[in-house]
ROKOLLO-793772 format. One record per residue (C-alpha): residue in one letter; residue number from 0; x, y, z. Coordinates in Angstrom, 2 decimals. Each point is the difference from the previous one (the first is absolute). Example, Ala and Ser with C-alpha at 12.3 -4.5 7.8 and 13.67 -1.06 7.14 Angstrom:
BEGIN
A_0_12.30_-4.50_7.80
S_1_1.37_3.44_-0.66
END
This chain:
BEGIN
X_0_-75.36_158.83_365.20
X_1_-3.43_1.19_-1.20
X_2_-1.51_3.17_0.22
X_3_-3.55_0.95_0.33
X_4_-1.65_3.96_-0.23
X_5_-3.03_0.57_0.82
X_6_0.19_-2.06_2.67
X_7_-2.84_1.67_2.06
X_8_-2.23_-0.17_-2.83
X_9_-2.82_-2.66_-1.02
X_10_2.40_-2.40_-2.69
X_11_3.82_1.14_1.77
X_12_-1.22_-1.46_3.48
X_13_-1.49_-2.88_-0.90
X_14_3.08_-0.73_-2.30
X_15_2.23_0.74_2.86
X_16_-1.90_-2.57_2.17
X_17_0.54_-2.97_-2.00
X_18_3.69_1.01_-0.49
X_19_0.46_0.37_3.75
X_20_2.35_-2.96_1.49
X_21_0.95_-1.29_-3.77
X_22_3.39_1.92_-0.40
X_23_1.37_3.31_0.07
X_24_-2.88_2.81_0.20
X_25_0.05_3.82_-0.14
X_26_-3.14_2.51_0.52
X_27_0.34_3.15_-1.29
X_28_-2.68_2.62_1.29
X_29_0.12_3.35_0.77
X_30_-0.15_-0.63_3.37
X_31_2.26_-3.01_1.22
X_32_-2.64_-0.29_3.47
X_33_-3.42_-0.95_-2.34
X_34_1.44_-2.65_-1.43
X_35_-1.80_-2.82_0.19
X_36_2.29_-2.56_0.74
X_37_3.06_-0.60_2.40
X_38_2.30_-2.49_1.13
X_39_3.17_-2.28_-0.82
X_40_0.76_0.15_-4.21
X_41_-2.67_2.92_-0.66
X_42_1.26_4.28_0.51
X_43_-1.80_2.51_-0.97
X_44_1.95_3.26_-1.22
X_45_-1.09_3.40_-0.64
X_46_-0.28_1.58_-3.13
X_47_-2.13_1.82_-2.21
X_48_-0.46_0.21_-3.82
X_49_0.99_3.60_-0.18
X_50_3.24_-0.43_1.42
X_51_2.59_-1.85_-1.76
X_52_2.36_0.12_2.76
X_53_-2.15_-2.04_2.08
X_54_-0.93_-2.42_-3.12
X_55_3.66_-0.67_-0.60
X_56_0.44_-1.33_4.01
X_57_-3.03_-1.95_-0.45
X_58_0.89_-1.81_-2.66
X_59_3.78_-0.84_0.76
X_60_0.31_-3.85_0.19
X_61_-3.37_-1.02_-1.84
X_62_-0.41_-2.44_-2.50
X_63_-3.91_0.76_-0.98
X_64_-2.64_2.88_0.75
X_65_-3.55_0.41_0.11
X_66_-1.08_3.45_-1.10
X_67_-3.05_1.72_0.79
X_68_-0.81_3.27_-0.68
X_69_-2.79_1.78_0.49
X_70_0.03_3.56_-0.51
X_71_-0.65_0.86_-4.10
X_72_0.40_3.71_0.92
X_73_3.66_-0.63_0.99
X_74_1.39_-1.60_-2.82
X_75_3.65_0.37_0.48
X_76_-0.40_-3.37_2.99
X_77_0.73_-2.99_-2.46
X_78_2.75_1.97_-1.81
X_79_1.90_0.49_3.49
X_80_-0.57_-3.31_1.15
X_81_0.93_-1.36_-2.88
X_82_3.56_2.07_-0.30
X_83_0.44_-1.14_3.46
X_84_-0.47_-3.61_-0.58
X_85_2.18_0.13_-3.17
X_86_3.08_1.80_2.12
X_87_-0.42_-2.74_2.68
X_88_0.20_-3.01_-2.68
X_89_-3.86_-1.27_0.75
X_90_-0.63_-3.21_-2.52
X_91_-3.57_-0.01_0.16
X_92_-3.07_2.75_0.26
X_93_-3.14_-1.35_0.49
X_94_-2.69_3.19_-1.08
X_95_-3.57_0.14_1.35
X_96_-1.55_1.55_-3.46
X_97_-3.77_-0.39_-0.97
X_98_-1.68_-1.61_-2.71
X_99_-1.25_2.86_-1.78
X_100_3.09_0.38_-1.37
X_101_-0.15_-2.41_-2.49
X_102_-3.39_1.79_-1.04
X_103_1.29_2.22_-2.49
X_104_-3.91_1.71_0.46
X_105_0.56_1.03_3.80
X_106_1.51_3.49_-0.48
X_107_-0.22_1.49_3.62
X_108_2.36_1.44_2.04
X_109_0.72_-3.03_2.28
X_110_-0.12_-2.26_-2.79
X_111_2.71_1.99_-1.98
X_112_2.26_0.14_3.18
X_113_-0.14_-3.92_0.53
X_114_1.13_-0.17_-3.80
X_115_2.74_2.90_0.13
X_116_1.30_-2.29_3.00
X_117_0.44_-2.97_-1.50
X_118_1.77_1.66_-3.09
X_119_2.24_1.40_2.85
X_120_0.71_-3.83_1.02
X_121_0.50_-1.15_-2.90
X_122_2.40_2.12_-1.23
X_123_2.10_-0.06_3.03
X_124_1.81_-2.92_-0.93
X_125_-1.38_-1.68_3.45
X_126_-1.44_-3.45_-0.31
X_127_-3.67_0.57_0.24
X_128_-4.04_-1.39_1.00
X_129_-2.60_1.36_-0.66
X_130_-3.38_-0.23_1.90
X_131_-3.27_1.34_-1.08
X_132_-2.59_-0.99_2.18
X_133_-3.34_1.13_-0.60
X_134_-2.22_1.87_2.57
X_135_0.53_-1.52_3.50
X_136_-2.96_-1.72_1.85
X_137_0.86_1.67_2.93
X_138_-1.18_3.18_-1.51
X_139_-3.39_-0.79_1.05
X_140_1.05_0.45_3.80
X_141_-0.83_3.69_-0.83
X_142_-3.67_-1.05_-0.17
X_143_0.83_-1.02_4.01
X_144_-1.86_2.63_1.55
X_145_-3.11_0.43_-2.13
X_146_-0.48_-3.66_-0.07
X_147_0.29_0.00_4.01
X_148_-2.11_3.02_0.58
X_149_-2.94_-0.05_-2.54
X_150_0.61_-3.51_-2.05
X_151_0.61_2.13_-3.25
X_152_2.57_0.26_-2.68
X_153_0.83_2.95_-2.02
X_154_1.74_-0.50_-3.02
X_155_0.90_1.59_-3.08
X_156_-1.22_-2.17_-3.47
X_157_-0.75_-2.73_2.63
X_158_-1.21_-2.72_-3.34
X_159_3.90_0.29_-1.13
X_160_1.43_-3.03_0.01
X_161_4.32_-0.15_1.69
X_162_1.68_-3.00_-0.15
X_163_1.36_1.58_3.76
X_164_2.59_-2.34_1.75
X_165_0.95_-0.95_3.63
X_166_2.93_1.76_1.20
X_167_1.41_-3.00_1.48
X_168_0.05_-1.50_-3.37
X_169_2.11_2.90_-1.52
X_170_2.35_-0.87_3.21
X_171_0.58_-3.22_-0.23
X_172_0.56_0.60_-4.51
X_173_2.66_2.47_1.76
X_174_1.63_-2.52_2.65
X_175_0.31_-2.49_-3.39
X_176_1.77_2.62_-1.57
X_177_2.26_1.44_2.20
X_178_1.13_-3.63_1.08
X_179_0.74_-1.19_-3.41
X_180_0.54_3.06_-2.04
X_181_1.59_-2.58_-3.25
X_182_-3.34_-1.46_-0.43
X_183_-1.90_3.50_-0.70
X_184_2.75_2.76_-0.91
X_185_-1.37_1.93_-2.92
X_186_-3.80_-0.88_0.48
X_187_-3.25_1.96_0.94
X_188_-2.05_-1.65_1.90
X_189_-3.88_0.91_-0.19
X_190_-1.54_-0.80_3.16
X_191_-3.81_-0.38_0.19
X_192_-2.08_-1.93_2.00
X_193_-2.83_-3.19_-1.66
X_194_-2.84_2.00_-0.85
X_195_-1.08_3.75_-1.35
X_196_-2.41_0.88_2.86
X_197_-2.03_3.40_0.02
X_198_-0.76_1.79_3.26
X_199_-3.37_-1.06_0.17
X_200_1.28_-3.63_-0.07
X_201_2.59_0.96_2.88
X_202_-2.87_1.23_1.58
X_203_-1.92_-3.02_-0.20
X_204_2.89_-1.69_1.06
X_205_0.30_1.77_3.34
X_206_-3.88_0.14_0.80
X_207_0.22_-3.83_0.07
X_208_3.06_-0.29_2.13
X_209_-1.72_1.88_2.39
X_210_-3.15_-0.86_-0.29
X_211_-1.69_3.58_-0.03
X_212_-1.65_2.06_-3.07
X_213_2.69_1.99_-1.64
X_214_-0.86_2.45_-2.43
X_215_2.06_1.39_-3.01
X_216_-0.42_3.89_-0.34
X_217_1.38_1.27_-3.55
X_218_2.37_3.15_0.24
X_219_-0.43_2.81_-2.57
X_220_3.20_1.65_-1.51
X_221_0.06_2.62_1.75
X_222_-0.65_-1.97_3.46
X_223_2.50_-2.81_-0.38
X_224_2.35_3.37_-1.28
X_225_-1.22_1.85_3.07
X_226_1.21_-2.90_2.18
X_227_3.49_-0.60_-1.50
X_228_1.16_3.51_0.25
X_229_-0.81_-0.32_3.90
X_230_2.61_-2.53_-0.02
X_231_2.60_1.17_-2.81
X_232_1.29_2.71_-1.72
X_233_-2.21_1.26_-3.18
X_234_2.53_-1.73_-2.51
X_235_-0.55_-3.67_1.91
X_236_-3.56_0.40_0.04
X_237_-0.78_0.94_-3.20
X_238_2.13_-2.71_-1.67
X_239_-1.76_-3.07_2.23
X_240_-3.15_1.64_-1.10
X_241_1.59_0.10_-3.31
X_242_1.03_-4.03_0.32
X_243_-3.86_-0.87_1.59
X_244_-1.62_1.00_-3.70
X_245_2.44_-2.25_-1.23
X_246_-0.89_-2.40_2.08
X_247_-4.18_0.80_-0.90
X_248_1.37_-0.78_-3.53
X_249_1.43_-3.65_0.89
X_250_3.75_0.82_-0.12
X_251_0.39_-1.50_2.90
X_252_-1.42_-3.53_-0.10
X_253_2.12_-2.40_-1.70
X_254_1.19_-2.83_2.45
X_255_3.61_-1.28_-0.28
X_256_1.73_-3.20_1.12
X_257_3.09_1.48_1.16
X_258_-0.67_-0.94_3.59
X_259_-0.97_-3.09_-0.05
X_260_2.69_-1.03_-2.75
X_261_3.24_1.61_2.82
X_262_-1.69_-1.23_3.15
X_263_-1.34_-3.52_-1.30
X_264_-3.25_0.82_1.81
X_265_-3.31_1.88_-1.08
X_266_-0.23_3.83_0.62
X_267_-1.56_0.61_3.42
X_268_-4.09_1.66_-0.91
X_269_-1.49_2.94_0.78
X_270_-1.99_-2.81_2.86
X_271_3.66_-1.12_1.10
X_272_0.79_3.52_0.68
X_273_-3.22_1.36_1.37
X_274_-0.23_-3.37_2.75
X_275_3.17_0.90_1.18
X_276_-0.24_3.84_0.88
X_277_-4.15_0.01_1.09
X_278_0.20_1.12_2.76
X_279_1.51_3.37_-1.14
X_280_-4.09_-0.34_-1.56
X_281_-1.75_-1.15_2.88
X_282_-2.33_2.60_1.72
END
């Protein structure tokens, strides 16, 4: 059986969708009714990272896991699942990491948690993959509204180049993985899509998919600071505002094969993505 967390979430769904109807599936969410998925080979099972006692259930009876965590300011959630999956005799623990952490330059607080996790993994004794996607494409559905409303983008450092990938690639790199865990035990992945594009290049992108003006407005500090913490505690903000400047700085715009090399196809572009989810843009 296979186990995906964050099953809700923007990577865990779309994994669990292409594992749906191929064997033995298990969904573990907070809340069992907001799963995504339902039917004959597929349960989802109620847990949460903060309870062990509910980890330990989850796992009983499954051969590989996706983990996804996403709370830095709770950084006891790997070590529990991971305790959990060793008492239940798990063979395989897929992690959803981040490719900053092979940048030994990125020092900020999310950053450092990705790389404490994976130090957790690996010295678990659990047979172990790493991903480390880069920023996901779908990020840009936060520019939704503005593009909608007044055909404008605001963006912090918007001539920064991000190798950003589809999320649907980073699924099916996980699918690979979790179905044939000999092939990759032992390996980080870094998961990028074909080409560094900046957000005035995304911007382009979408003004010609639409065929309308769009217009790129560049976010001070403060502003794109501003912004976050309306969203996220102080400690989030400040550390993607913190990873942006490295981004300014081209930290973030090398291009990897990885994708193309474990699917045997090219990395979906920043076009792929942005054709498939318009009308999220569309006034």
């Amino acid at each position: 059986m296979i186990l995906v967390t964050g099953a809700t979430g923007t990577v865990g769904r779309l994994v669990a969708e292409r594992l749906s109807g191929t064997g033995p599936l298990r969904l573990l969410t907070r809340d069992p009714r907001r799963a995504p998925l339902a039917g004959p080979g597929t349960e989802a099972v109620g847990g949460d990272f903060d309870d062990l006692g509910s980890l330990r259930e989850a796992l009983t009876g499954v051969r590989s896991a996706l983990l996804v965590t996403t709370n830095p300011l709770a950084p006891g959630q790997d070590e529990n699942f991971l305790t959990a999956a060793r008492t239940a005799g798990v063979r395989h623990v897929v992690k959803l990491s981040a490719q900053a952490v092979a940048d030994p330059g990125a020092v900020d607080l999310i950053t450092r948690w990705q790389r404490d996790n994976e130090e957790l993994l690996r010295a678990s004794g659990l047979p172990w993959t790493f991903l480390r996607p880069r920023a996901f494409m779908s990020n840009t559905l936060s520019w939704a509204r503005s593009v909608r409303d007044e055909g404008v983008v605001r963006a912090l450092h918007g001539t920064s180049r991000n190798s950003t990938v589809d999320p649907r690639d980073i699924a099916d790199v996980a699918v690979r993985v979790l179905a044939d865990p000999g092939a990759h035990v032992g390996r980080g992945y870094a998961l990028t899509g074909p080409a560094a594009l900046s957000a005035v290049h995304q911007t382009e992108i979408l003004g010609e998919l639409l065929e309308r003006p769009l217009k790129l407005v560049e976010l001070s500090q403060d502003q794109a600071l501003s912004g976050l913490l309306a969203r996220y505690p102080e400690p989030l903000a400040r550390a993607l505002v913190e990873s942006a400047v490295r981004g300014r700085d081209g930290a973030k715009a090398h291009v990897d094969p990885t994708v193309g090399e474990v699917l045997g196809r090219p990395a979906r572009t920043y076009r792929d993505w942005a054709v498939d989810h318009l009308s999220v843009f569309r006034a």
